[in-house]
N, C-alpha and C positions, 0 to 999 in steps of 0.2 A: 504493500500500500504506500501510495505516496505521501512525502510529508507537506503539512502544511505549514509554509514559509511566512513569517510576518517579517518587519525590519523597523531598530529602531533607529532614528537619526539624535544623534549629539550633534546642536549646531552654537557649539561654545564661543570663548572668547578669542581662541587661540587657533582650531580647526572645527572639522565637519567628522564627524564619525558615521559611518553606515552599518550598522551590525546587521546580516540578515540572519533568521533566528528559528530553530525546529518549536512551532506553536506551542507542541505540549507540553515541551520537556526543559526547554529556554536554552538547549544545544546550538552551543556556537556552527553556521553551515558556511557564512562567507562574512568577509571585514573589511571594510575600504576607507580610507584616511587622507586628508586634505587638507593644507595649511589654510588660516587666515591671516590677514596681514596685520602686525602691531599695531599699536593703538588705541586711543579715546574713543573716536568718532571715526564710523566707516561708511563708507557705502556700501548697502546691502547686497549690491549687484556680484559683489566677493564673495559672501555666503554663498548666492545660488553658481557660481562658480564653484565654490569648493563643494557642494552636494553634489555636483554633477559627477566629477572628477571623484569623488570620492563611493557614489556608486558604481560608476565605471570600474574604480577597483573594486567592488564587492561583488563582481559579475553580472552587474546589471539588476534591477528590480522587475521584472517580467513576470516573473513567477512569484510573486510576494502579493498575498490575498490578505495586508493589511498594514500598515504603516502609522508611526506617531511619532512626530518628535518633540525631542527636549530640548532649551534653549536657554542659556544666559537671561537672566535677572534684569530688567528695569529697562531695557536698553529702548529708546526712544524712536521708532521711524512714524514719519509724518506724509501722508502718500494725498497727491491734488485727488482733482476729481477724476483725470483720465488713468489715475493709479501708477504716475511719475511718485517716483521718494524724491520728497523736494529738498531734501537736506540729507547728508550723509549721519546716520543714525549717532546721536549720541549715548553710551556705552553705560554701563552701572559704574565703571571705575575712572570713567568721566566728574569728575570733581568742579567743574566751573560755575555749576548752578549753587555752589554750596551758599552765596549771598541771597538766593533766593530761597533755599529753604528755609532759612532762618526766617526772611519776612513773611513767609506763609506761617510760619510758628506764632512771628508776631502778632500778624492778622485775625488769626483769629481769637488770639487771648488779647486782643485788644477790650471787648467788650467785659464792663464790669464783672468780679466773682459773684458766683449766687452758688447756692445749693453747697457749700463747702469746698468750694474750690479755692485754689491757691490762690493768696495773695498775690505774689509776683506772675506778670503777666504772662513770660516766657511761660515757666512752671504749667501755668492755667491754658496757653494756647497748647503747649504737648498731648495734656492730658484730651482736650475737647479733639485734636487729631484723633488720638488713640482709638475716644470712644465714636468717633464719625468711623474709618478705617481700618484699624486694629496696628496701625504703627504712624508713628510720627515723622514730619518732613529733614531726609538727610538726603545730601547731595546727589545721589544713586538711584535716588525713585524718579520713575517715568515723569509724573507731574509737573516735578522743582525743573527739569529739563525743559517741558511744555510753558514753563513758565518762563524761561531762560530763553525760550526763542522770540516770546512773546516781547518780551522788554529788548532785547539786543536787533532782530531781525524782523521787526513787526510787517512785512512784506509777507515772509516766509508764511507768519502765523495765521494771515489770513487765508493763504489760500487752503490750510489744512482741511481735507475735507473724510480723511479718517485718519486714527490715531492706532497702532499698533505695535507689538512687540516683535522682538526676533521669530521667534516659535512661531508667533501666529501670520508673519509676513512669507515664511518659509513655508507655511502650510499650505497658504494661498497661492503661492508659486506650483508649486505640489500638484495640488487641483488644477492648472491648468490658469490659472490667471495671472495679468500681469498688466503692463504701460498699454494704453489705448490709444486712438488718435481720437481727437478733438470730435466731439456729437457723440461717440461708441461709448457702451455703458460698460463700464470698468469691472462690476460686479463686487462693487465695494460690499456690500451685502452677505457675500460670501465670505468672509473674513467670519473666523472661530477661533476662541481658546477656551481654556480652562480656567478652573477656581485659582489654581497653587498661583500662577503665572497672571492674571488679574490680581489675585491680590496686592503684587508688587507693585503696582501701580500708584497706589493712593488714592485713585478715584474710583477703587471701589469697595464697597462691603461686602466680606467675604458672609458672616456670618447671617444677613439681610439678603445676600445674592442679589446685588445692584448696583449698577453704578450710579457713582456723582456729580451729574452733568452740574451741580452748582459748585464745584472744584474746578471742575474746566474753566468754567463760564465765569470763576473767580480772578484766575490765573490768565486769561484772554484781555480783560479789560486792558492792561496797559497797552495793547497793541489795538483798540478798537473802541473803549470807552465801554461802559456797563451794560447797555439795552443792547447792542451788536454782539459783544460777546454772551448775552445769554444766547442772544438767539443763534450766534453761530454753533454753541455749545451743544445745542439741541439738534443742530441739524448736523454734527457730526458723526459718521459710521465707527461705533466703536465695536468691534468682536463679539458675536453673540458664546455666551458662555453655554461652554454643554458640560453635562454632567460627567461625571468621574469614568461611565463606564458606556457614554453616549456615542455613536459616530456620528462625523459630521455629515450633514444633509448634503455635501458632494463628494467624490469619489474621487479620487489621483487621476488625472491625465494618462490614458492608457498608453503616451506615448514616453512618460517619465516611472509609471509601475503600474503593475498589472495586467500588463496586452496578453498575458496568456492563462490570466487568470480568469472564469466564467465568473461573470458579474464584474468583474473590476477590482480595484482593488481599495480597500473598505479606508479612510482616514478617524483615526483614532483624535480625542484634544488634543493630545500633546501635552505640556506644561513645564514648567521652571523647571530650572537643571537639577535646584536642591530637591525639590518634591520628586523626581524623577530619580534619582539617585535612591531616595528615601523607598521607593516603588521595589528600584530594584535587586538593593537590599534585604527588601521582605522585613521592614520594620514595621513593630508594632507597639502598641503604645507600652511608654517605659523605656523606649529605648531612646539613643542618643548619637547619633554619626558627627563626629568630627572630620571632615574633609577638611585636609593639606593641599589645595592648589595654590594657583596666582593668588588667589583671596584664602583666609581660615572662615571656615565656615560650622557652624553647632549648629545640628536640626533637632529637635527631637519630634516625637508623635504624639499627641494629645487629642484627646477624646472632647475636649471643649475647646473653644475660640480664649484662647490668652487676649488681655490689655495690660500692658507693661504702661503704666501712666507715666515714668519718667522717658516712653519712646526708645529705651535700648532693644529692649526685644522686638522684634516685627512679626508682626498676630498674623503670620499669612497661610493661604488654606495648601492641604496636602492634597495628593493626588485620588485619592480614594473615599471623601467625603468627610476625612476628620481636619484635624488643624495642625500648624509645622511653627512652631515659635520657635522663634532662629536671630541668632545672634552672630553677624559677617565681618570679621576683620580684613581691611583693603591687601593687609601685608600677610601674606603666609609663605608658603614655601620659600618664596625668593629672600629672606631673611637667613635662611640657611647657605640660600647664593652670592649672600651679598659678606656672609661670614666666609665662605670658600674664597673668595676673590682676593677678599682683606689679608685672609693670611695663606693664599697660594697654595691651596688643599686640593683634593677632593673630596667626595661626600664619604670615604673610608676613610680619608686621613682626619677629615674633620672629626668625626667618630671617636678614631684614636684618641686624639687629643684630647676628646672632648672628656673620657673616659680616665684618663688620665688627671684629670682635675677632680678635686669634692667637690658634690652639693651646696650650693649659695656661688659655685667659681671663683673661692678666694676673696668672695665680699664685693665683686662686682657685677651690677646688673644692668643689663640692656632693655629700654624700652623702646619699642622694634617698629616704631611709629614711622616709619623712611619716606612713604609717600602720603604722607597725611592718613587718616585712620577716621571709621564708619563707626566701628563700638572702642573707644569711648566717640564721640562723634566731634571730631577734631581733624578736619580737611585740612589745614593748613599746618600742624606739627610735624614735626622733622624726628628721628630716633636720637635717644641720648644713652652714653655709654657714663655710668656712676662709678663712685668706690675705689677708682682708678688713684693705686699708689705706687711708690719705684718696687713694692716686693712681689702685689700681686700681677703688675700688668707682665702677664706669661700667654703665651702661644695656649698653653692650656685650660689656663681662665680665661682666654677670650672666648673661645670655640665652646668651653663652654655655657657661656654667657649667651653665645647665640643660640643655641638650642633652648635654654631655659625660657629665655627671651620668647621665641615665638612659643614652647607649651604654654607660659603663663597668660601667655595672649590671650590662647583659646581656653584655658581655665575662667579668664574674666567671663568670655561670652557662656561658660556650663555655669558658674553660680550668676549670672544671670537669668537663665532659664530656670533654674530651681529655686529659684527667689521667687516666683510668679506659681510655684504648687507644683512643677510638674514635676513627677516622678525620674527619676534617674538612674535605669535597672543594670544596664548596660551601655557600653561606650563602644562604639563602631570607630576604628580609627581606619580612614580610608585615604585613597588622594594623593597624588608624586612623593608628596612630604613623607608620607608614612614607608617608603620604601627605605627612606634613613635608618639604619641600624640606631643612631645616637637618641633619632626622636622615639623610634621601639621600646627602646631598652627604658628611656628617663619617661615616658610619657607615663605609667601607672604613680610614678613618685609625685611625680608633678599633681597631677588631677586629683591623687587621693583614692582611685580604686581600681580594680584591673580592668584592663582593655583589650575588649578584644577586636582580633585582626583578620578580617575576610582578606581573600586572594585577591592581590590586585587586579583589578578586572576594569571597565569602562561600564560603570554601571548607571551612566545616566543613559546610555546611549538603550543596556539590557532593560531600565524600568520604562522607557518607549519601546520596547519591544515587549514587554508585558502587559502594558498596557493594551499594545495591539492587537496579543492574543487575546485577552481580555473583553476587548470588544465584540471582535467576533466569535467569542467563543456564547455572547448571551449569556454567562452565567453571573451569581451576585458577586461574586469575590473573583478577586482574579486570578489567574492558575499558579500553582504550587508550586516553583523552581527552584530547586535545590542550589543552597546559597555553602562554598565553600573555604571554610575558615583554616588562616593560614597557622595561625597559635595564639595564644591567649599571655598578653603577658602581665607581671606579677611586680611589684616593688615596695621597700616601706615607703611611706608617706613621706615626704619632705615641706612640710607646710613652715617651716623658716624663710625656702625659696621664696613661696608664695607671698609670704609678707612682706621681704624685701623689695617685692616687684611693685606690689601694690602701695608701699609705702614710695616708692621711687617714683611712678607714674602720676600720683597723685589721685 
């Protein structure tokens, strides 16, 4: 009997992933891989270059009876009416809006406290984010971006005649849509995503399942005055949201997937790369994935929608109907690159060395803040290296310094999330980072419990591919895919580190 082929896409920060994938059993069948190019702000037209290219190495999608993809976080594309990207997409690790998040913070705690709300306005406009959204404005949400075109490019902002993310521009590619000419209906309409990947947005309510065309229509005014921008808020095509296990109301272009499949070939949501990850993982609530890439990133699963009222957690939905309160640091893995460069290692020599040093690194600590930093939400700070005297500063307390440095990172964003209720059962350390021997070995000391370590795999790319099966499989859960764990590792606690870092950061 034949197998039936789904495929998931990763279409990240960095490349395009194509896994295609045996339905049942989540059996790797083909792989294809494609750069993108560095940077803030891209033009999307690279993505669908690198999907192509990157299905091309996975032998084509023909025989693939369903498909989903997962996508980078927040990342801003603004498409006219003939479905031109009128601007090249600005990115989540795009930092320039960071002035305007803050005046959306202002804005709206400008209005008097009632009901118990903080005195200080900042304080009171967070929390009223929180509770409109389930996260407050930091540089990396789609909106502060929407808002940043709005003020800088107000040409650009009117002609926006829908607003989409990564995931959901690539979907629509997918299906067969794209740039029209002038009079032709673009099929703006066709545009879908999911809960996990809207919620990042800010304009919309994951837990209400709606958006907030008076967020848009907020953020518009500078480029159009108040009454224009509501009404253009109102008339813009924003992604009709399907549910967790929905397919979309069109089908892949049978000349991009499917052609040899009877009926076509099915398009699953998609959704954010964290939820997607989280997907396929096979996380349930209680658990916790710390992903090491470009960014540090903590998910956990939660059974309720989190409000983090201070706006550090971000209350965004999961891929399977529950909620993903998730704390993202800008700076991850490449903290460990930027340790290798400093002192002309590699990631085994750093290791060494690093291994070679105690706990606390001889009394110095790194706060690993290099390209400005989301949790704590400080766009514009720089790293600083403390404790530095003539006996400690050694090749072996630096290296170790970097390693603690970024675990302490993503310890801030875990008792962030346990600080808000949610349970803490287990710790998923996934993501480039985790390939490090140094961060294996010191991460259980670090965090305070064991961790364990699935096989490095590409598993944003696997939970769009189970997802797909998922869909068309009709069933309520999604299928069972044997998730394989590479060791579990063990250490005592070191919470001296811990305070040293947090005493150092402030």
């Amino acid at each position: 009997m034949a197998k039936t082929l789904v495929a998931g896409v990763d279409t990240s920060t960095q490349s395009c992933k194509v896994r295609v994938t045996d339905a049942e059993t989540g059996e790797l069948v083909r792989f294809g891989q494609a750069k993108h190019p560095n940077g803030t702000s891209i033009n999307p037209a690279y993505w669908w270059d690198a999907f192509q290219e990157a299905a091309q190495q996975a032998g084509g999608l023909d025989d693939v009876s369903a498909l989903a993809v997962g996508g980078q976080q927040h990342g801003m594309v603004i498409l006219d009416g003939q479905g031109n990207v009128i601007r090249d997409a600005m990115l989540w690790n795009d930092t320039s809006s960071a002035p305007q998040a803050a005046a959306l913070i202002e804005k709206l705690g400008a209005a008097p406290a009632q009901n118990g709300e903080p005195e200080d306005p900042i304080a009171r406009g967070k929390q009223r984010w929180v509770k409109a959204v389930g996260s407050s404005p930091v540089a990396s949400y789609t909106l502060t971006k929407v808002a940043w075109v709005a003020e800088n490019e107000p040409e650009n902002a009117k002609k926006i005649a829908a607003i989409c993310l990564p995931h959901d521009w690539l979907s629509w590619r997918i299906a067969g849509y794209g740039p029209v000419a002038e009079g032709e209906d673009a099929h703006l309409d066709a545009l879908f995503t999911d809960r996990s990947d809207a919620s990042g947005t800010i304009y919309y309510d994951a837990a209400r399942n709606e958006y907030r065309r008076d967020l848009i229509a907020m953020v518009l005014e500078a480029a159009e005055g108040a009454e224009a921008a509501q009404a253009h808020a109102d008339a813009i095509v924003l992604p009709t949201v399907l549910g967790p296990r929905e397919a979309a109301p069109v089908k892949a272009d049978p000349a991009i997937a499917g052609k040899s499949v009877e009926g076509g070939c099915a398009l699953a949501p998609g959704g954010g790369d964290n939820a997607m990850a989280s997907l396929g993982l096979g996380m349930s609530v209680g658990d916790v994935s710390v992903s090491l890439g470009t960014s540090g990133v903590a998910a956990a699963i939660s059974e309720n929608p989190t409000y983090d009222l201070t706006g550090a957690v971000s209350g965004f939905a999961d891929c399977t109907g529950h909620y993903l309160p998730l704390a993202c640091t800008i700076n991850g893995s490449r903290i460990l690159d930027a340790g290798r460069a400093a002192l002309g290692v590699d990631y085994d020599e750093l290791a060494k060395l690093a291994f070679a040093s105690e706990p606390g690194a001889g009394g110095i600590t790194l706060v690993p803040y290099f390209d400005g930093e989301r949790t704590p939400n400080r766009p514009d700070a720089t790293a600083t290296l403390s404790g530095l005297t003539l006996a400690n500063t050694t090749r072996e307390n630096l290296a170790r310094a970097f390693v603690e440095g970024l675990l302490c990172s993503q310890r801030d964003c875990l008792e962030l999330i346990r600080s808000l209720g949610t349970q803490i059962k287990r710790i998923l350390l996934i993501g480039g980072g985790a390939k490090s021997e140094a961060i294996r070995t010191l991460a259980p000391s670090i965090f305070g419990m064991d961790v364990t370590r699935p096989t490095t795999d590409e598993y944003v790319a696997i939970g769009a591919a189970r997802q797909a099966a998922w869909v068309l499989s009709g069933e309520t859960e999604p299928p069972a895919w044997k998730l394989t764990i590479d060791g579990r590792e063990t250490g005592e606690p070191t919470e001296a580190v811990y305070e040293a870092y947090a005493k150092a950061r402030g």
